[in-house]
N, C-alpha and C positions, 0 to 999 in steps of 0.2 A: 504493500500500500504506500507505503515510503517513497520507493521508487519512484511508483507509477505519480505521487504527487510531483517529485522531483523534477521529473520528467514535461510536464503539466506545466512547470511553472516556467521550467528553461523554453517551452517553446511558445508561451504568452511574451518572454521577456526576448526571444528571436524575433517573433509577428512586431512584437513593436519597434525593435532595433530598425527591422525592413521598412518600413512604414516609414520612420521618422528619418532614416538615410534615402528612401526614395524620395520624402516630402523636400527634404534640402537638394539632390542632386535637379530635383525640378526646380525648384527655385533658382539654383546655380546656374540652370539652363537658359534660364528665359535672359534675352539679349537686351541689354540697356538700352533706355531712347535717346538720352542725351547726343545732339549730333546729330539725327536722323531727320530725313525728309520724305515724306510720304505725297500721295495722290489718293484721293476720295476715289472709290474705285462701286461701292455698292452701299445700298442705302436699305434697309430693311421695308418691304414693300411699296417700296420705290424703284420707279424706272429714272434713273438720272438724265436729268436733259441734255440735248446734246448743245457742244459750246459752250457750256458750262464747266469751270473746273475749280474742283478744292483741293486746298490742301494744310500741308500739318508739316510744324517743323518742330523740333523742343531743340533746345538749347539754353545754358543756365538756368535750368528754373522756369524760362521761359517756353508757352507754345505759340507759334504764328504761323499765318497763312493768311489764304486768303477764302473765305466762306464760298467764293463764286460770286461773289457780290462786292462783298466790304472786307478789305484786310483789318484783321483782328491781333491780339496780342496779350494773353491771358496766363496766369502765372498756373504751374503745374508742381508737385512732388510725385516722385514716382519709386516704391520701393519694393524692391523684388519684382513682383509682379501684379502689385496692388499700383494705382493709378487714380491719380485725384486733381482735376483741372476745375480752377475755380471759372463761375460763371462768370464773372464782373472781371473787365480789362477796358482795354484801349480797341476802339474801334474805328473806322472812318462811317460815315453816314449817305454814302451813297443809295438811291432809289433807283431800284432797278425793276423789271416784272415782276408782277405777282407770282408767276409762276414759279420764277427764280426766288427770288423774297421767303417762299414756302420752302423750297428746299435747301436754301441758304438755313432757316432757322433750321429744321430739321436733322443738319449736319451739328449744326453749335448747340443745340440738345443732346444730342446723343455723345458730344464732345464733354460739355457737362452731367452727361452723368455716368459716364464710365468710371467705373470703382475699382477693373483691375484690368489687365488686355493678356493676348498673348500672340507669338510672333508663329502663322502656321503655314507652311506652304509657300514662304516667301511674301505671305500678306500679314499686315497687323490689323489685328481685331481688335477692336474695345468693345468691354465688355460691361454690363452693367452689375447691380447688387445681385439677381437673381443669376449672373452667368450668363443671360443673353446675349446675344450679338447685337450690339448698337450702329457699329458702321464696320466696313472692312476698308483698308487703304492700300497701295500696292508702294512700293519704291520710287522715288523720285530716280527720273535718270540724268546723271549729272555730266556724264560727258558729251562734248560740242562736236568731238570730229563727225562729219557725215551727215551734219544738219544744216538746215538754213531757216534764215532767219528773216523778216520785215522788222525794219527801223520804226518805232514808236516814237522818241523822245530822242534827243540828246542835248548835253550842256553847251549852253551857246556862249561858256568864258566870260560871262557878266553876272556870275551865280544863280544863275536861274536855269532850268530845266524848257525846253519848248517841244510844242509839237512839228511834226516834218509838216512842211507845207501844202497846201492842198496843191491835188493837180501831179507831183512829185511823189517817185517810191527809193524808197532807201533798202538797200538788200545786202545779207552777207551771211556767207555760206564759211565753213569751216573745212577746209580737207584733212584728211589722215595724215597726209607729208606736212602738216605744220605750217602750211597757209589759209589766210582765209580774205575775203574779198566780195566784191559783187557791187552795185551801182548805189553810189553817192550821189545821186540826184540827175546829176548830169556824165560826170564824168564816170567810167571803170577806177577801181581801185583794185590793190592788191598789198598786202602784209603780213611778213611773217608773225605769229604767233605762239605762246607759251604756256600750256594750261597744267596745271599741278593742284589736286585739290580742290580750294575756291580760288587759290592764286592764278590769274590768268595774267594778260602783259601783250602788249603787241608794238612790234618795230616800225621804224618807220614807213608811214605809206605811199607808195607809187600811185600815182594816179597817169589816164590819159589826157590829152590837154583840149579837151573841144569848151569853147565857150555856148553858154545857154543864156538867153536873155527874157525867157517869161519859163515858169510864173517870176513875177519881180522878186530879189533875193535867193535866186536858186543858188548861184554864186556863192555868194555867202553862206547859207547853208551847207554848202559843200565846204567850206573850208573849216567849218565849227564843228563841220562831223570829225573831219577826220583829225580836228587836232583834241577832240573829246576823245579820239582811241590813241592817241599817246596817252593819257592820264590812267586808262585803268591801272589796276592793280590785282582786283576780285572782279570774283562770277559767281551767280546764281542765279540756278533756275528754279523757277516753280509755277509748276503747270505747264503750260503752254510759252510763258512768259521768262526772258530772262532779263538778267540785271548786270549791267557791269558798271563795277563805283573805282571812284578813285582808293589812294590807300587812307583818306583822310574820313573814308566810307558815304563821300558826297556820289548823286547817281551822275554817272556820266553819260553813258547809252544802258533806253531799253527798249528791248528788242519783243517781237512776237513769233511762235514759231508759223512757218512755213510745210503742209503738208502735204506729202505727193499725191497728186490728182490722181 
């Protein structure tokens, strides 16, 4: 009887050793956010609209993105695999569609009430109290070789940010050999290029020499682009959209992606 209690006890006290070394090598498992940048990828019944894109970054304590509407910026703790994003942050106030609007909010709910997540298949999941699936998001992709790009903004050297001109497209594509290029308004250009990380950097730019006289300031425009891409220093994408700042983290060019027909 002895024994058999012996025995009894050694293997309540085995079940739980397993247990509580599985409980931790899981925990040890699940991959930190800090650093990470994600894509809204599915929405709990919901069909995501298309054109539409969210996304999710953490970094110190901080989560941002942009809802698909309004870029947000709400503080997070994340531990183990427990996840806690406060509601209340920084937001912009842009008015977009209703329909947008809805699933703008329905993202930043599920943002806020995720209570743990975990990383499956290459997607993150937040999760709620009960374990539900709140959103799923897939990986931001961060590298430029083999993309291309439409010019939104660039610094026009008077601290200010402007839009490209009406009438005018600004383009630039990245290649694999460490050039990238494509039309400044008027003229071709072409520059080599250095992407490491967020650090990006580009060399001097060649341009060809045709003069343009309408829309008015095409000219000019072209000269503020291309002395905005001596300045960068950083790249970031998110979503559809990237960003390239100086090292002083003012924006200098941003770009929109370009997708093959």
């Amino acid at each position: 009887m002895k024994l058999r209690y012996g025995l009894a006890i050694a293997s309540i006290a085995l079940a739980g050793c397993l247990s509580a070394c599985a409980s931790v090598s899981s925990a040890a498992d699940v991959p930190g956010l800090d650093g990470t940048s994600w894509v809204l990828s599915a929405l709990p019944g919901r069909t995501l609209l298309p054109g539409t894109t969210a996304t999710l970054h953490f970094a110190a304590g901080k989560a941002s993105g942009t809802d698909g509407c309004n870029r947000y910026t709400v503080p997070y703790t994340a531990s183990g695999a427990t996840l806690k994003v406060e509601p209340h942050g920084a937001s912009t106030q842009m008015a977009c569609p209703p329909a947008v609007m809805q699933q703008a909010g329905a993202f930043m709910a599920g943002l806020a009430g995720a209570r743990s997540y975990r990383v499956a298949d290459g997607q993150l999941q937040l999760l709620g109290a009960d374990g539900a699936v709140l959103a799923r998001l897939v990986p931001q992709p961060q590298g430029v070789a083999g993309t291309s790009w439409r010019v939104t903004g660039y610094n026009n050297g008077k601290q200010a940010v402007t839009s490209v001109l009406g009438g005018t497209t600004l383009t630039m594509e990245f290649a694999a050999d460490g050039r990238a290029g494509g039309s400044a308004g008027c003229n071709s250009y072409s520059a080599a290029y250095t992407s490491s990380g967020a650090a990006m950097s580009f060399g001097p730019a060649a341009a060809t020499r045709m003069m343009c006289e309408s829309p008015p300031g095409i000219m000019e425009q072209e000269y503020q682009f291309l002395k905005a891409l001596a300045t960068v220093a950083t790249a970031r994408q998110e979503g559809d959209r990237l960003e390239l700042r100086t090292a002083a983290g003012a924006l200098a060019v941003s770009l929109t992606r370009e997708h093959a027909q």
